[in-house]
C-alpha positions, 0 to 999 in steps of 0.5 A: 500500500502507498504511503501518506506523503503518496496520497498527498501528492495525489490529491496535490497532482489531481486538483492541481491538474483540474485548477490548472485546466480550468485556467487554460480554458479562461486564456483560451476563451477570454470573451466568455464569462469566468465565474463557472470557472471560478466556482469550479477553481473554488470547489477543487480547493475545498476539496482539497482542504478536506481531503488534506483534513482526512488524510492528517486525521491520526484517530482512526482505527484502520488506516488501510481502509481510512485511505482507501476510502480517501482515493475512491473519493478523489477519484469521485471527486475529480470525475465530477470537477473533470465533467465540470470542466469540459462543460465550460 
């Protein structure tokens, strides 16, 4: 199993590459409105907060199943900001 630093980076990877395609969309479509991209750019980092939030908790009982709970919900996570992004 990976470690913590691991997952950290992952979460880091995934919604930094999400925060970082929704600012290459808004320099490729400067005339359209940046508030979607906004939101969206506002969810990842909540999300990230959280996510930092579960993986720093030391008051679980099974780490094994507490950070592979965390990844299944990255990865729900990051489809849902990715489906987001393409709709802009």
């Amino acid at each position: 199993m990976a470690n913590k630093r691991d997952l950290k980076k992952d979460i880091n990877y995934v919604l930094g590459d999400i925060i970082e395609e929704v600012y290459v969309w808004e320099l490729d479509n400067p005339g359209k409105d940046s508030k979607t991209g906004e939101a969206i750019i506002d969810e990842a980092i909540k999300s990230f907060d959280g996510f930092m939030t579960r993986v720093n908790d030391r008051k679980v009982e099974n780490a094994s199943k507490h950070f592979k709970a965390i990844r299944q919900d990255l990865e729900k996570t990051a489809k849902t900001l990715i489906d987001k992004v393409n709709s802009l």
